[in-house]
One Martini backbone bead per residue (centre of mass of N, CA, C, O) as a GRO file, in nm:
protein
  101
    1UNK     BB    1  -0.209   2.176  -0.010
    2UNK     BB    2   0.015   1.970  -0.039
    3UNK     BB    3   0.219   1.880  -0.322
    4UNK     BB    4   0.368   1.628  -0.148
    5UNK     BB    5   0.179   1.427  -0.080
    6UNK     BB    6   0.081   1.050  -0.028
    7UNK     BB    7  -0.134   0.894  -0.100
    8UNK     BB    8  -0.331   0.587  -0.056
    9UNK     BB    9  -0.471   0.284  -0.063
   10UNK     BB   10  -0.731   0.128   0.113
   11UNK     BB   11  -0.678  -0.166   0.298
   12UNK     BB   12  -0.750  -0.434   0.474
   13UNK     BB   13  -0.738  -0.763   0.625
   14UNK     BB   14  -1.018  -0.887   0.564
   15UNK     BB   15  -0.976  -0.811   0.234
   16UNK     BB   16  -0.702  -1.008   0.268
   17UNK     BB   17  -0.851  -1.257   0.347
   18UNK     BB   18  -1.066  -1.290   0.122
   19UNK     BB   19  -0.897  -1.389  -0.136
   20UNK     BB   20  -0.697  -1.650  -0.054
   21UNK     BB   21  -0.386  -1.549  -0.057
   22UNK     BB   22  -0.049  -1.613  -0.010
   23UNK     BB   23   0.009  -1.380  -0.188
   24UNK     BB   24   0.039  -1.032  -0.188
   25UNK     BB   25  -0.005  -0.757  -0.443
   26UNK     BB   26  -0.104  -0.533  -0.611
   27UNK     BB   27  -0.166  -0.700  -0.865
   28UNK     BB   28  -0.413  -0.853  -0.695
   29UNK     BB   29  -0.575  -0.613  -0.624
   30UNK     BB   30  -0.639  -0.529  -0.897
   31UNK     BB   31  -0.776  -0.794  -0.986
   32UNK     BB   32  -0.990  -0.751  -0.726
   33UNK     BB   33  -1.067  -0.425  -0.733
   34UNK     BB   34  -0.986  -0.279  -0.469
   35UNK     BB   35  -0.769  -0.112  -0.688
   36UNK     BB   36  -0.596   0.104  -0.875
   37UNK     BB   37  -0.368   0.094  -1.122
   38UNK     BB   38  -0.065   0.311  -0.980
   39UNK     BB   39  -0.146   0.261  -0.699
   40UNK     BB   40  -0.116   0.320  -0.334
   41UNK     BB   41  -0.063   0.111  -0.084
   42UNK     BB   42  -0.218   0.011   0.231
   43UNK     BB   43  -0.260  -0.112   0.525
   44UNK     BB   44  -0.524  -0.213   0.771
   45UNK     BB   45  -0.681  -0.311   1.093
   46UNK     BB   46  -0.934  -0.408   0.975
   47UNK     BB   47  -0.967  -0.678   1.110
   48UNK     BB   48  -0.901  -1.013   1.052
   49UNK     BB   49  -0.601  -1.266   1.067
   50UNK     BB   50  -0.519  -1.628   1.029
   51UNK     BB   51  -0.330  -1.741   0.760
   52UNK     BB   52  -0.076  -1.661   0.566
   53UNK     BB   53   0.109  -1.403   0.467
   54UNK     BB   54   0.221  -1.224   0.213
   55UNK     BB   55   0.309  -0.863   0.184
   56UNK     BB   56   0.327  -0.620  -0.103
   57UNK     BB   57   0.357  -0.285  -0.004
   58UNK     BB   58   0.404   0.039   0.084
   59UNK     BB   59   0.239   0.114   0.366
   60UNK     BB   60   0.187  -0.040   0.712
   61UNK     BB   61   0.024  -0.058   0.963
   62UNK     BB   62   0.136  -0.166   1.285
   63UNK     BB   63  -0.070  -0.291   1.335
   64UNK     BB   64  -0.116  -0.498   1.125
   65UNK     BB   65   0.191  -0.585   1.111
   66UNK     BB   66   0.102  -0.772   1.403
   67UNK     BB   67  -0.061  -0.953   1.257
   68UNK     BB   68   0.050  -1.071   1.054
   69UNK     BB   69   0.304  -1.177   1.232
   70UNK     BB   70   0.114  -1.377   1.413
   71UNK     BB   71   0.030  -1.542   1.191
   72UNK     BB   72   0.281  -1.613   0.981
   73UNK     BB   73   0.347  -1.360   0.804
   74UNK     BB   74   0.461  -1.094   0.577
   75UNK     BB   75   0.663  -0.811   0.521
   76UNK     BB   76   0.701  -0.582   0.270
   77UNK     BB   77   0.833  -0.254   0.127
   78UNK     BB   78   0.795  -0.041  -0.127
   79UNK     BB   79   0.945   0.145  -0.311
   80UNK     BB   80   0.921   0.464  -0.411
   81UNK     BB   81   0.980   0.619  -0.690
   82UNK     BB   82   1.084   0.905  -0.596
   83UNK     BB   83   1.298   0.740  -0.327
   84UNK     BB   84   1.472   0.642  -0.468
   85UNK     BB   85   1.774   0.625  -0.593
   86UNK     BB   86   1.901   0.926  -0.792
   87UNK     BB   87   1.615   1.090  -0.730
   88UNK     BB   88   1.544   1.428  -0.658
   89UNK     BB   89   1.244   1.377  -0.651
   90UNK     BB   90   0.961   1.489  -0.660
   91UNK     BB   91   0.729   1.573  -0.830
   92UNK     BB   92   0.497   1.810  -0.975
   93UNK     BB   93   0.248   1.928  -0.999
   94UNK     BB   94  -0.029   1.875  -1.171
   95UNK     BB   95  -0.184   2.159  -1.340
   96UNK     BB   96  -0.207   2.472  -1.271
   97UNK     BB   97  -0.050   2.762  -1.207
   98UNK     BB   98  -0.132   2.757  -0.898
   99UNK     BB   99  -0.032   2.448  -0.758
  100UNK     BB  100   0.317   2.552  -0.761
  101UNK     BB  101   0.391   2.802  -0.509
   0.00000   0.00000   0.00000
């Protein structure tokens, strides 16, 4: 019930090792259909990766990111729109007149 919390949609590791791209972000995730477009992503670290991959993504578990490190690839960690600087917060959540008490 808490309407500040943040949604994810779960990637895992196997998930970007099979796409088989040198740079990955939301942008390539929704194009191959793993993610919906407007959602925030974050990586798991289930399954391995062997190859160097460069990763722009919203949140990444410490396994994950030790694995694409260890691989030789980069970990960039997108700033969410909520938290950029000059902005108050959280928006309220959208729905009925309960929602937001």
């Amino acid at each position: 019930n808490n309407p500040f919390r943040v949604e994810y949609s779960p990637v895992n590791l196997d998930q970007v090792a099979a796409l088989g791209e040198s740079s990955v972000g939301p942008e390539v995730l929704v194009a191959s259909g793993l993610v919906r477009k407007g959602t925030f992503v974050k990586v798991l670290a289930r399954g391995e990766i062997s190859t160097k991959v460069d990763l722009h993504v919203h949140a990444i578990s410490s396994a994950a990111e030790a694995a694409v490190k260890a691989a030789g690839g980069t970990v960039t960690l997108i700033e969410l729109p909520f938290r950029e600087e000059g902005k108050a917060g959280r928006p309220a959540v959208k729905g009925n007149q309960f929602a937001n008490r």
